[in-house]
C-alpha positions, 0 to 999 in steps of 0.5 A: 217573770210570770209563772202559772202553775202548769208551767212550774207542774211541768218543770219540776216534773222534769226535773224529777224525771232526769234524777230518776233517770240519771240515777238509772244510767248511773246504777246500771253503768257502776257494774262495770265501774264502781266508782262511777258518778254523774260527771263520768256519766255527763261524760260519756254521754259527750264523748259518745256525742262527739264521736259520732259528729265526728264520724258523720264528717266522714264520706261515707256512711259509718256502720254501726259496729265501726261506731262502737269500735271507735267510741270504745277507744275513747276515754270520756272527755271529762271523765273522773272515774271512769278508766274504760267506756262503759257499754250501752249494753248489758 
Protein backbone atom coordinates (compact mmCIF):
# COMPACT_ATOMS: atom_id res chain seq x y z
CA UNK A 1 0.00 0.00 0.00
CA UNK A 2 1.50 3.15 -0.73
CA UNK A 3 0.64 6.31 1.69
CA UNK A 4 2.38 9.70 1.27
CA UNK A 5 1.95 12.23 3.81
CA UNK A 6 -1.05 14.32 2.43
CA UNK A 7 -2.81 11.24 2.35
CA UNK A 8 -2.10 10.28 6.32
CA UNK A 9 -2.32 14.61 6.95
CA UNK A 10 -5.84 14.29 5.94
CA UNK A 11 -6.81 11.26 7.63
CA UNK A 12 -5.65 11.86 10.97
CA UNK A 13 -7.21 15.25 10.55
CA UNK A 14 -10.38 13.56 10.32
CA UNK A 15 -10.16 11.60 12.73
CA UNK A 16 -9.37 14.36 15.08
CA UNK A 17 -12.36 16.16 13.82
CA UNK A 18 -14.85 13.24 14.52
CA UNK A 19 -13.59 12.79 18.41
CA UNK A 20 -14.05 16.54 18.53
CA UNK A 21 -17.18 16.40 17.25
CA UNK A 22 -18.60 13.50 18.98
CA UNK A 23 -17.21 14.71 22.04
CA UNK A 24 -19.64 17.88 21.48
CA UNK A 25 -22.75 16.03 20.65
CA UNK A 26 -22.08 13.71 23.68
CA UNK A 27 -21.50 16.80 25.77
CA UNK A 28 -24.71 18.85 24.78
CA UNK A 29 -27.13 15.52 24.50
CA UNK A 30 -25.80 14.18 28.69
CA UNK A 31 -27.80 17.35 29.75
CA UNK A 32 -30.62 15.67 29.16
CA UNK A 33 -29.45 12.20 29.97
CA UNK A 34 -26.40 11.79 32.28
CA UNK A 35 -25.16 8.77 31.50
CA UNK A 36 -25.14 9.16 27.75
CA UNK A 37 -22.25 7.73 25.80
CA UNK A 38 -21.00 7.24 22.36
CA UNK A 39 -22.95 4.00 21.29
CA UNK A 40 -26.13 5.93 22.70
CA UNK A 41 -24.95 8.45 20.54
CA UNK A 42 -24.12 6.26 17.24
CA UNK A 43 -27.76 5.14 18.12
CA UNK A 44 -29.56 7.94 17.92
CA UNK A 45 -28.02 9.22 15.04
CA UNK A 46 -29.35 5.50 13.44
CA UNK A 47 -32.35 5.51 14.68
CA UNK A 48 -33.07 8.92 13.71
CA UNK A 49 -31.44 7.59 10.10
CA UNK A 50 -34.23 4.81 9.80
CA UNK A 51 -37.18 6.73 10.60
CA UNK A 52 -36.82 9.17 8.26
CA UNK A 53 -36.08 6.37 5.47
CA UNK A 54 -38.95 4.88 6.65
CA UNK A 55 -41.12 7.99 6.58
CA UNK A 56 -39.99 8.60 2.72
CA UNK A 57 -41.58 5.43 1.98
CA UNK A 58 -44.66 7.13 2.48
CA UNK A 59 -46.85 8.69 -0.40
CA UNK A 60 -46.86 11.75 0.62
CA UNK A 61 -44.22 14.29 1.51
CA UNK A 62 -43.60 14.18 5.52
CA UNK A 63 -43.34 17.57 7.36
CA UNK A 64 -41.25 18.43 9.73
CA UNK A 65 -43.02 18.68 12.78
CA UNK A 66 -44.64 14.62 12.02
CA UNK A 67 -40.71 13.67 11.72
CA UNK A 68 -39.83 14.82 15.19
CA UNK A 69 -43.15 13.36 16.33
CA UNK A 70 -42.45 10.05 15.09
CA UNK A 71 -38.78 10.12 15.71
CA UNK A 72 -39.78 10.93 19.42
CA UNK A 73 -41.53 7.79 19.75
CA UNK A 74 -38.68 5.67 19.05
CA UNK A 75 -36.26 4.53 21.48
CA UNK A 76 -32.79 4.41 19.86
CA UNK A 77 -32.02 0.79 18.27
CA UNK A 78 -29.17 -0.09 19.95
CA UNK A 79 -29.29 2.23 22.83
CA UNK A 80 -27.54 1.79 26.25
CA UNK A 81 -28.35 4.54 28.41
CA UNK A 82 -30.49 6.61 26.71
CA UNK A 83 -34.44 6.08 28.18
CA UNK A 84 -35.91 8.94 25.84
CA UNK A 85 -34.46 10.37 22.54
CA UNK A 86 -32.53 13.21 23.36
CA UNK A 87 -33.45 16.42 21.21
CA UNK A 88 -31.65 18.27 18.58
CA UNK A 89 -32.55 21.27 20.03
CA UNK A 90 -31.31 23.03 23.01
Amino acid sequence: MNLNQTTVNNAVGLAFFMVNLSALLVQHFRLRTPNLGILDLKAFFRTKRFVTEALKLLPDSVDKILLQNTLARFHPLGAIHSHRPPSLTP
